[in-house]
ZADO-1210 file (C-alpha; in nm, 4 decimals, padded with zeros to 6 digits):
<atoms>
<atom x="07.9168" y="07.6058" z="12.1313" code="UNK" pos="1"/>
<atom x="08.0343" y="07.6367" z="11.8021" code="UNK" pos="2"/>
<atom x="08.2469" y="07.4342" z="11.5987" code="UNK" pos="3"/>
<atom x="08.6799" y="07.4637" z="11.6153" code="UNK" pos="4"/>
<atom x="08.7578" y="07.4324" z="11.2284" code="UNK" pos="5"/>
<atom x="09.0351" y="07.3021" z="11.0365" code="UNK" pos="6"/>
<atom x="09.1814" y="07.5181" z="10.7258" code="UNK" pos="7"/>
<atom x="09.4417" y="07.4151" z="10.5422" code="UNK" pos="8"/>
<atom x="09.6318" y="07.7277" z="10.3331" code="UNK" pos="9"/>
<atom x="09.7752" y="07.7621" z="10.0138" code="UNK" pos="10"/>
<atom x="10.0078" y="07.9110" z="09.9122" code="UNK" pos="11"/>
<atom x="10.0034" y="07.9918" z="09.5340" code="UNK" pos="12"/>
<atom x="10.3211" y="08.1528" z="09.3329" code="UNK" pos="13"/>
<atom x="10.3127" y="08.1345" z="08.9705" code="UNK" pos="14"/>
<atom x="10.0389" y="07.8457" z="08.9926" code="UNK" pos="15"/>
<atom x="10.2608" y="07.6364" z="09.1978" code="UNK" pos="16"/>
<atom x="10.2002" y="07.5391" z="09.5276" code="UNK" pos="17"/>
<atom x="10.4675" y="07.6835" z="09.7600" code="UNK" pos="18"/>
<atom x="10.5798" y="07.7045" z="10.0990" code="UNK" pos="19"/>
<atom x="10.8108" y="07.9569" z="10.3026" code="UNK" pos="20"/>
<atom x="11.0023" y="07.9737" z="10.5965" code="UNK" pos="21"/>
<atom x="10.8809" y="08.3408" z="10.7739" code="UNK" pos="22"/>
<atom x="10.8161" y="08.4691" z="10.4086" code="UNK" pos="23"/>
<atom x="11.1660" y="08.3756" z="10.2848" code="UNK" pos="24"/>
<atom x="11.3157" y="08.0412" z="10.1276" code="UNK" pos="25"/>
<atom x="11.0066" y="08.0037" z="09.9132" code="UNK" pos="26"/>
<atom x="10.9772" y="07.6582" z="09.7132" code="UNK" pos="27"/>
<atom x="10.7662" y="07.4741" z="09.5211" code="UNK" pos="28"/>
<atom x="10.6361" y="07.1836" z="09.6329" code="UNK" pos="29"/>
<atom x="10.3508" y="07.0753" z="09.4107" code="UNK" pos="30"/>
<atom x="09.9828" y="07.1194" z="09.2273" code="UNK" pos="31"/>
<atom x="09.7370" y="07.2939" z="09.4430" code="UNK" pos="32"/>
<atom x="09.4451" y="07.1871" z="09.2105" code="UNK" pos="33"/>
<atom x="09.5394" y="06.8142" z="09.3047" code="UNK" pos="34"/>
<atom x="09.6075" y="06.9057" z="09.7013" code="UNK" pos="35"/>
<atom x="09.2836" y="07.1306" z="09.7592" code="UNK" pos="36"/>
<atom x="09.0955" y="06.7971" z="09.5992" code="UNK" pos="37"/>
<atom x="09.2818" y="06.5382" z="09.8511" code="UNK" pos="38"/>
<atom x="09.2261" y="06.7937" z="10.1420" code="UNK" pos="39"/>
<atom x="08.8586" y="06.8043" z="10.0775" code="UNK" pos="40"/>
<atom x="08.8147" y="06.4094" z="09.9995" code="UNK" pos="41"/>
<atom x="08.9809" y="06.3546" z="10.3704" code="UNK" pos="42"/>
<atom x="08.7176" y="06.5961" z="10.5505" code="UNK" pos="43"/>
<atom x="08.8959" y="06.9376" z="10.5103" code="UNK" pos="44"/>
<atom x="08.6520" y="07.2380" z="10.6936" code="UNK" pos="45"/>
<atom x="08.7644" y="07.5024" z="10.4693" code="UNK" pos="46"/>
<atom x="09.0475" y="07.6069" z="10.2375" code="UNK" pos="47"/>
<atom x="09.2490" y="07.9171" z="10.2088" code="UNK" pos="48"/>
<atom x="09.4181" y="08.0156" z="09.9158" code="UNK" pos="49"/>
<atom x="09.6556" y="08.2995" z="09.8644" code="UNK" pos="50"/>
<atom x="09.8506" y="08.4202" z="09.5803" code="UNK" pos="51"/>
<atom x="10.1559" y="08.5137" z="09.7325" code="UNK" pos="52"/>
<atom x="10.3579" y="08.7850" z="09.5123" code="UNK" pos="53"/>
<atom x="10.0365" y="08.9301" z="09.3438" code="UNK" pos="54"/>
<atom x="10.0569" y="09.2067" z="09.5783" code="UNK" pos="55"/>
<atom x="10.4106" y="09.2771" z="09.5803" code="UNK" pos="56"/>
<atom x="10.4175" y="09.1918" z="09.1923" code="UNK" pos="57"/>
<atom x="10.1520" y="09.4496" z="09.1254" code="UNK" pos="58"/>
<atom x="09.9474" y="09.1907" z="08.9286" code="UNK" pos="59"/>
<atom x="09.6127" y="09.0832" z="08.9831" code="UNK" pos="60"/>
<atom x="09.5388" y="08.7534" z="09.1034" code="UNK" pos="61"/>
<atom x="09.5316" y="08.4290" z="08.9180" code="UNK" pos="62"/>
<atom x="09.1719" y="08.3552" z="08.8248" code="UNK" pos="63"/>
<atom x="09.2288" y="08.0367" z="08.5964" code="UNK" pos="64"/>
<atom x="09.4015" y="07.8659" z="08.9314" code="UNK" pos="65"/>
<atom x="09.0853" y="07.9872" z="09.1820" code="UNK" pos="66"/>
<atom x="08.8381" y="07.8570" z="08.8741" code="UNK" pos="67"/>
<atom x="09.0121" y="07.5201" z="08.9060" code="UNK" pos="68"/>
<atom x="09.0273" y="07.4778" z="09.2959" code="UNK" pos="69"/>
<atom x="08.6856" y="07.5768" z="09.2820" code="UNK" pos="70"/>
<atom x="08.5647" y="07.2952" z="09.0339" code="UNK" pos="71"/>
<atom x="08.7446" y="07.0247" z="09.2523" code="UNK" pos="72"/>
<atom x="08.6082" y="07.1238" z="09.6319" code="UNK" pos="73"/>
<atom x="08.2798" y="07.1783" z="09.7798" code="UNK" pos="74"/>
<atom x="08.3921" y="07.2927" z="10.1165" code="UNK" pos="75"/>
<atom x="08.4132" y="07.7224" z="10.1823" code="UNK" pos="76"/>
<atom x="08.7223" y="07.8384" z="09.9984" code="UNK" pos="77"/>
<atom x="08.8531" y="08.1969" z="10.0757" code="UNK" pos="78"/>
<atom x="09.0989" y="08.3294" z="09.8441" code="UNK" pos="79"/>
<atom x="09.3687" y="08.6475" z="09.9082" code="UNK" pos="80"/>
<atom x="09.6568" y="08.8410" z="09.7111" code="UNK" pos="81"/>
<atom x="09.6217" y="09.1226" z="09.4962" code="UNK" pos="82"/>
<atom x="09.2769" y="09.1880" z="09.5909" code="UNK" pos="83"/>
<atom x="09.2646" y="09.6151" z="09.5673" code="UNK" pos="84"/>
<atom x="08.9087" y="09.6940" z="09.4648" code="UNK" pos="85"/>
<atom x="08.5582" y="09.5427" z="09.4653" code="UNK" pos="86"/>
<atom x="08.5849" y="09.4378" z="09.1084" code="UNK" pos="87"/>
<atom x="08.8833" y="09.2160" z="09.2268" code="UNK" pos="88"/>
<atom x="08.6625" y="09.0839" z="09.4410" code="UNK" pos="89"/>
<atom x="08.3476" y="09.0298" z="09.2603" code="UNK" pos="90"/>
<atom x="08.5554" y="08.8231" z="09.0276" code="UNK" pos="91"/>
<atom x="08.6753" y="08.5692" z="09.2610" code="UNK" pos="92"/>
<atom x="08.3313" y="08.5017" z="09.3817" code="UNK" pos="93"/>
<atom x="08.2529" y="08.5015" z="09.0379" code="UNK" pos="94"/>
<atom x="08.5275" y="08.2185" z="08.9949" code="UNK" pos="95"/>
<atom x="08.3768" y="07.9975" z="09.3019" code="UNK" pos="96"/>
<atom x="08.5138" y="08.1741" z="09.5892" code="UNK" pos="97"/>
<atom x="08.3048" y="08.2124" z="09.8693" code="UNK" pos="98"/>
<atom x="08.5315" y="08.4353" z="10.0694" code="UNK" pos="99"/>
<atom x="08.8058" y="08.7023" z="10.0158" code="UNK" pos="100"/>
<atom x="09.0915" y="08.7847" z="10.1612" code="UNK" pos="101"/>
<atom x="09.2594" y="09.1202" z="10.2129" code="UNK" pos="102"/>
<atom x="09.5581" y="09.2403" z="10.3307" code="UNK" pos="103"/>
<atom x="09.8035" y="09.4662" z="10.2048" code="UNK" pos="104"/>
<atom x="09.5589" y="09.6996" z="09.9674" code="UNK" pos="105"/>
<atom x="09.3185" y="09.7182" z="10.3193" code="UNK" pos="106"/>
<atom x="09.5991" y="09.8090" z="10.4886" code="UNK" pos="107"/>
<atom x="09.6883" y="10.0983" z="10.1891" code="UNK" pos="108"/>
<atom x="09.3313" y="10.1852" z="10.1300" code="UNK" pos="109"/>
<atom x="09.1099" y="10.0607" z="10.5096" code="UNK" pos="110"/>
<atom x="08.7394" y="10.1531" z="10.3380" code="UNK" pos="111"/>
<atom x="08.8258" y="09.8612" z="10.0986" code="UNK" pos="112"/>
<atom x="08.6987" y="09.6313" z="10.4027" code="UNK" pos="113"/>
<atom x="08.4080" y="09.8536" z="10.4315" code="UNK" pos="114"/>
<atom x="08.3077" y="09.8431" z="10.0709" code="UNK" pos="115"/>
<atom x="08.3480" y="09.4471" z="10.0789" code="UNK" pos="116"/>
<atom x="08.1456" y="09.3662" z="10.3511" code="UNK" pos="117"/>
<atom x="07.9072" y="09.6258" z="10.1838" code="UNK" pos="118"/>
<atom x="07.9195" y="09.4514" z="09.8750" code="UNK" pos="119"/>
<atom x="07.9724" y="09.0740" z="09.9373" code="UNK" pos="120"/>
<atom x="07.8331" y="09.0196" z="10.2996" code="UNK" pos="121"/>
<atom x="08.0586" y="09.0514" z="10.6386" code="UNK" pos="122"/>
<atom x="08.0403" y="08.6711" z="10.6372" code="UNK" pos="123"/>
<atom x="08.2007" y="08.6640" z="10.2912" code="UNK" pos="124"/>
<atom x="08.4908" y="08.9445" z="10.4007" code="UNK" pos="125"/>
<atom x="08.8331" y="08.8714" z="10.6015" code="UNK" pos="126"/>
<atom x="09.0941" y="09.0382" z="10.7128" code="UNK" pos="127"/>
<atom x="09.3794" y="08.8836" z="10.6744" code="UNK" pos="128"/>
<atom x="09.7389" y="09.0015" z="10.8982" code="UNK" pos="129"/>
<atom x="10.0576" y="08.9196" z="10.9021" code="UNK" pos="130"/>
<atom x="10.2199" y="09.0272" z="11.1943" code="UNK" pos="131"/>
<atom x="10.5725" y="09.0462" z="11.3439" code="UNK" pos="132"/>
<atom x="10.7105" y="09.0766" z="11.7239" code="UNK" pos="133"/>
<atom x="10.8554" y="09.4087" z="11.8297" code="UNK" pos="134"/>
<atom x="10.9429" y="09.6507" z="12.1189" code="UNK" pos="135"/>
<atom x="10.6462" y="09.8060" z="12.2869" code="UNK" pos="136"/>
<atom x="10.6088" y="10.1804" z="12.1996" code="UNK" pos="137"/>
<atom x="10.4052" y="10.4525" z="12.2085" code="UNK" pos="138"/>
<atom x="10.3519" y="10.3216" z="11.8251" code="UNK" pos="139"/>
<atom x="10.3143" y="10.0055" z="11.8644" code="UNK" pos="140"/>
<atom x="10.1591" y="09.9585" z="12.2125" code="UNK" pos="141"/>
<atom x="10.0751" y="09.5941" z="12.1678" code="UNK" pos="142"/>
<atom x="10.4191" y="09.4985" z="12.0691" code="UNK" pos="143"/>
<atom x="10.3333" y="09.3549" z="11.7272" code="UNK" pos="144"/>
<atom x="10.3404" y="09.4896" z="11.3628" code="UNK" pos="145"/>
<atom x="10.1258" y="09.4715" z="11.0572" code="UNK" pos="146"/>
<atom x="10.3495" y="09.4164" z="10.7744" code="UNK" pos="147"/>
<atom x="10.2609" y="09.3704" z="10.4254" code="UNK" pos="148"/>
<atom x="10.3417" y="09.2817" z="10.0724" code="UNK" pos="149"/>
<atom x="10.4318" y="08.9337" z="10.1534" code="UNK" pos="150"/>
<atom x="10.6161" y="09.0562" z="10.4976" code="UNK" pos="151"/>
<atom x="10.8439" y="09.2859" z="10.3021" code="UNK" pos="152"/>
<atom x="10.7562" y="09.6239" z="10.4338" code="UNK" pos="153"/>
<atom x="10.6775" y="09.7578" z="10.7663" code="UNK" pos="154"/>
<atom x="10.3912" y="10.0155" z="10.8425" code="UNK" pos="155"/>
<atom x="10.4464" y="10.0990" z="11.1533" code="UNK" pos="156"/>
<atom x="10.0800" y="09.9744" z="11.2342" code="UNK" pos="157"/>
<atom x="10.0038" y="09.8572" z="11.5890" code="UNK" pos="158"/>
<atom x="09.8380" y="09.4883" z="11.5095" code="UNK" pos="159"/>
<atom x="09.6251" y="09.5043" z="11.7778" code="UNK" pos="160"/>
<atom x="09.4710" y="09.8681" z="11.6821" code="UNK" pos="161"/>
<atom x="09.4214" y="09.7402" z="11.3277" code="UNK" pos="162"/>
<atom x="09.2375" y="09.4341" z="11.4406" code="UNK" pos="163"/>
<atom x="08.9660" y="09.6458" z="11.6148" code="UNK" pos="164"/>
<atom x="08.9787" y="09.8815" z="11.3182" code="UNK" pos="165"/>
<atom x="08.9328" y="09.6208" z="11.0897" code="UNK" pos="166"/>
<atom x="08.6487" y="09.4587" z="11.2746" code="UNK" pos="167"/>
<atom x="08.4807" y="09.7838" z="11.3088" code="UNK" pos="168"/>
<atom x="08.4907" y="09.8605" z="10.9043" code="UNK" pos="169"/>
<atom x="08.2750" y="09.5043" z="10.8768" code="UNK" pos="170"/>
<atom x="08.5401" y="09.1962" z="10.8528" code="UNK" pos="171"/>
<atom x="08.3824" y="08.9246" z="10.9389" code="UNK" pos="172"/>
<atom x="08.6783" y="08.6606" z="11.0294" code="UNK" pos="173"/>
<atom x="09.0355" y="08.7752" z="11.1096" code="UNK" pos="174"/>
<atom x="09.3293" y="08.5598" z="11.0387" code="UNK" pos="175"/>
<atom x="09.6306" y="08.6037" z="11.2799" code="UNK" pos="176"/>
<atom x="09.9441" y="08.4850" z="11.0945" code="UNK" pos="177"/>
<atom x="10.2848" y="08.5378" z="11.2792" code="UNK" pos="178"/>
<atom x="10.5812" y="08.5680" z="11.0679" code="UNK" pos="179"/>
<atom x="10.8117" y="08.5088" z="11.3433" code="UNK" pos="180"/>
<atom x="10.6337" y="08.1337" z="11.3761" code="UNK" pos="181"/>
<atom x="10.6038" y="08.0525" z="11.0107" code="UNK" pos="182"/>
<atom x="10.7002" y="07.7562" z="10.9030" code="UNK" pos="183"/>
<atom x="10.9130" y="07.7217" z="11.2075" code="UNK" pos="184"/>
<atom x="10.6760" y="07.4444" z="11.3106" code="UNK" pos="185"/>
<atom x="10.7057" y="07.4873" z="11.6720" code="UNK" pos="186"/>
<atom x="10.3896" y="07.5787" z="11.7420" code="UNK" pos="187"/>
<atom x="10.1681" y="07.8665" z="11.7240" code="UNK" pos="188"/>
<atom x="10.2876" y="08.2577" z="11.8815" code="UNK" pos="189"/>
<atom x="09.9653" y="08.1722" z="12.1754" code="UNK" pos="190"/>
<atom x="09.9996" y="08.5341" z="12.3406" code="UNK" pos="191"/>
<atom x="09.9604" y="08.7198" z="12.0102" code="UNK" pos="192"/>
<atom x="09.6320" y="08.5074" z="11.8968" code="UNK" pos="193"/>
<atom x="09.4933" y="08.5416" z="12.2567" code="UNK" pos="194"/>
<atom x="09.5681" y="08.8739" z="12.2663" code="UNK" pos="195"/>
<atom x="09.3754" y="08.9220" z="11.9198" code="UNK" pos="196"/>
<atom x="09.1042" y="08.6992" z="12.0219" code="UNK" pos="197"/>
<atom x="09.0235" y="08.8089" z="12.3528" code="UNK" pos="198"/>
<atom x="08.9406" y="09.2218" z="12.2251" code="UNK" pos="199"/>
<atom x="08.7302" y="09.1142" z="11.9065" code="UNK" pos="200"/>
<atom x="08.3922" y="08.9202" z="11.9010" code="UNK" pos="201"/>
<atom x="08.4934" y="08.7694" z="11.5405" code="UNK" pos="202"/>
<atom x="08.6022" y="08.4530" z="11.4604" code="UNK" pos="203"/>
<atom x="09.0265" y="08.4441" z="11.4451" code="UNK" pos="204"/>
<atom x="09.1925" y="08.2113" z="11.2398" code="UNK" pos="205"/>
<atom x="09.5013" y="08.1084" z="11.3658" code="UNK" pos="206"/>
<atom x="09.8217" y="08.0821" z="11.1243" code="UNK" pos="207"/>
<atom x="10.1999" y="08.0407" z="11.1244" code="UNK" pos="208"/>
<atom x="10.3620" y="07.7942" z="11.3209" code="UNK" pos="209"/>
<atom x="10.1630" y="07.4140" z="11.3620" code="UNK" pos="210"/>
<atom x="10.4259" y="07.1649" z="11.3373" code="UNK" pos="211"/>
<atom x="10.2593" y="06.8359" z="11.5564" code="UNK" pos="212"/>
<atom x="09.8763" y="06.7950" z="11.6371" code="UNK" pos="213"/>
<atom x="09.9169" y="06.9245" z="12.0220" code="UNK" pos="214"/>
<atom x="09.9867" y="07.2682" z="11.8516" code="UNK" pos="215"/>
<atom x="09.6621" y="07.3239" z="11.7158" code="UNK" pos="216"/>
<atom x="09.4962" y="07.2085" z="12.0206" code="UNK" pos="217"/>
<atom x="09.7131" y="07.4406" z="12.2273" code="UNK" pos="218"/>
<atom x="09.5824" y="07.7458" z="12.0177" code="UNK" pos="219"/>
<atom x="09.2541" y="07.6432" z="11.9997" code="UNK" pos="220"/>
<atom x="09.2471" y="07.6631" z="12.3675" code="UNK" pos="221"/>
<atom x="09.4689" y="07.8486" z="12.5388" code="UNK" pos="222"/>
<atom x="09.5431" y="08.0434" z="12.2317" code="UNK" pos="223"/>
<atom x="09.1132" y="08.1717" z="12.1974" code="UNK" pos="224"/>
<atom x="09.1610" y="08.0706" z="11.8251" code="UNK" pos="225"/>
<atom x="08.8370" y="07.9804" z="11.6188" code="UNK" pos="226"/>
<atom x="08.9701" y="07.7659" z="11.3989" code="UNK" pos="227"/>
<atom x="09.3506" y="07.6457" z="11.3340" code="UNK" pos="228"/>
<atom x="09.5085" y="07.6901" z="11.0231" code="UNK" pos="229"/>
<atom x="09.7751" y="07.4277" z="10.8876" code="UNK" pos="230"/>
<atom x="10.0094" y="07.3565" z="10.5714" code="UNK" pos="231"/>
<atom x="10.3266" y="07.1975" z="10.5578" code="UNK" pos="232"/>
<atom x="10.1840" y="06.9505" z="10.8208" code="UNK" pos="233"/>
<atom x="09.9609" y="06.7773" z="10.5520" code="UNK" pos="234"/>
<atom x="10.1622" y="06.9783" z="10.2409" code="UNK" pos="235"/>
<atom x="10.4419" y="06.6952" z="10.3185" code="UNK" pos="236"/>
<atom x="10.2010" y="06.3967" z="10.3960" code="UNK" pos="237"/>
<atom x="10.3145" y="06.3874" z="10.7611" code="UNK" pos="238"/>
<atom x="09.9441" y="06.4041" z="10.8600" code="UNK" pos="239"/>
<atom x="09.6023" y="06.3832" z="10.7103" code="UNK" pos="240"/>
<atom x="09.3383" y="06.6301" z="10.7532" code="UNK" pos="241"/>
<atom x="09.1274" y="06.3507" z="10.9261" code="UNK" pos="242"/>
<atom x="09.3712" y="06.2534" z="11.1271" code="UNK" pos="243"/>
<atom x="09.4194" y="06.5695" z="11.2678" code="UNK" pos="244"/>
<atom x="09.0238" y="06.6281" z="11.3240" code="UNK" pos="245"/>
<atom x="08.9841" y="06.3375" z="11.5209" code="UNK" pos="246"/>
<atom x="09.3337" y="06.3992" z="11.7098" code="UNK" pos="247"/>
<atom x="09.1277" y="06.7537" z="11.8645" code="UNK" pos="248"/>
<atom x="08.7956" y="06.5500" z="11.8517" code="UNK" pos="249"/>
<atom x="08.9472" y="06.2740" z="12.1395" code="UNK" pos="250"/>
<atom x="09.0960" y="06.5496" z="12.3559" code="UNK" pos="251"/>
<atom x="08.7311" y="06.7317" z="12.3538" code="UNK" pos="252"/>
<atom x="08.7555" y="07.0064" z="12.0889" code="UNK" pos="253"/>
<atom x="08.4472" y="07.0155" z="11.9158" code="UNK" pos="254"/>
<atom x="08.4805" y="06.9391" z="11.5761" code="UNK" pos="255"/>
<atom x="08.2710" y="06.8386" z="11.2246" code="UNK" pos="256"/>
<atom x="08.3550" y="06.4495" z="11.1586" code="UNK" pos="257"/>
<atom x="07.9960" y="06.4186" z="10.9250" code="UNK" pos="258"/>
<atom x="08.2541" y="06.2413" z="10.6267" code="UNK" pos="259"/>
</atoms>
């Protein structure tokens, strides 16, 4: 059995660490250079950063931040936002990244997974989606939306279908983020990453929603999720990265504690 990880996210707007509220009421709350270093000195499993309005900015993504996180941790480190061709790509890994992330542009352009994974290694490609409740239909059969450009435009995209899809075009990790749970904090939307997890046979990161340790073990478990992604839980020092490893370690997740 492999091991549950612990990612922390974040979220990057004009080289400021920041943190919304289901993609609205965004604020900054600090250095990420400084927090992706504390993260990884207290046992972090992997960091996810993501450059929040470079896709609905139209800009490419900010290298000189990515270059920095990447000189202070020695943990994997995926990075997403405004990633739209393989050159985009090639230059984060060229930065330290060892993953990307994409979202809206594979949702524009779908053979950018393809060439990716192609490129860089399935291992080294994910998928990122955010994803929104709505009312089954012949659409949307699953009752959930992809929505991009920072969960400012519908596509009319059944989540479900596009997970498949995606796995099929060579992602190699999937992260399930809810917009209806983000930074709610009251836990994680469990039938949507279950429902994800259960028709795929790649690893799902779950995201949007952890507010107290019991959520993570909740989607960990009854949720199918992989690993469990977190941010304003250790963003506002409420918990420690540690702490919240050996939290899932005592109730029997299996978990990395080698620190």
């Amino acid at each position: 059995m492999l091991s549950k990880r612990l990612v922390v996210c974040l979220d990057v707007r004009e080289g400021k660490l920041a943190k919304s509220v289901k993609f609205v009421d965004t604020r900054d709350i600090g250095d990420p250079v400084s927090k992706a270093r504390e993260y990884y000195e207290d046992g972090l499993d992997e960091l996810v950063f993501y450059d929040i309005t470079a896709s609905s900015d139209e800009r490419n993504i900010m290298i000189d931040v990515v270059e920095k996180v990447a000189e202070q941790v020695f943990i994997p480190f995926s990075v997403g936002g405004g990633i739209r061709s393989i050159d985009d790509a090639t230059k984060l890994r060229m930065a330290g990244a060892e993953k990307v992330n994409v979202n809206s542009a594979a949702v524009k352009r779908p053979e950018l997974i393809a060439e990716c994974a192609h490129a860089l290694g399935n291992q080294s490609t994910i998928l990122s989606m955010d994803i929104k409740r709505v009312d089954v239909s012949r659409v949307l059969p699953s009752g959930y939306e992809i929505v991009i450009n920072g969960g400012r435009t519908d596509t009319g995209l059944d989540a479900l279908q596009w997970a498949l899809r995606g796995e099929e075009l060579g992602a190699g990790e999937l992260v399930v983020n809810s917009i209806d749970a983000d930074g709610t904090r009251a836990g994680y939307e469990l039938n949507l990453t279950r429902l994800i997890a259960d028709a795929v046979s790649i690893p799902v990161i779950a995201s949007g929603g952890a507010g107290k340790p019991e959520h993570l073990y909740d989607v960990l478990t009854e949720g199918g999720a992989d690993a469990a992604l977190v941010a304003s839980m250790v963003h506002f020092g409420e918990y420690t990265c540690r702490e919240l490893k050996e939290y899932l370690a005592g109730r029997g997740i299996k978990m990395r504690l080698g620190y």
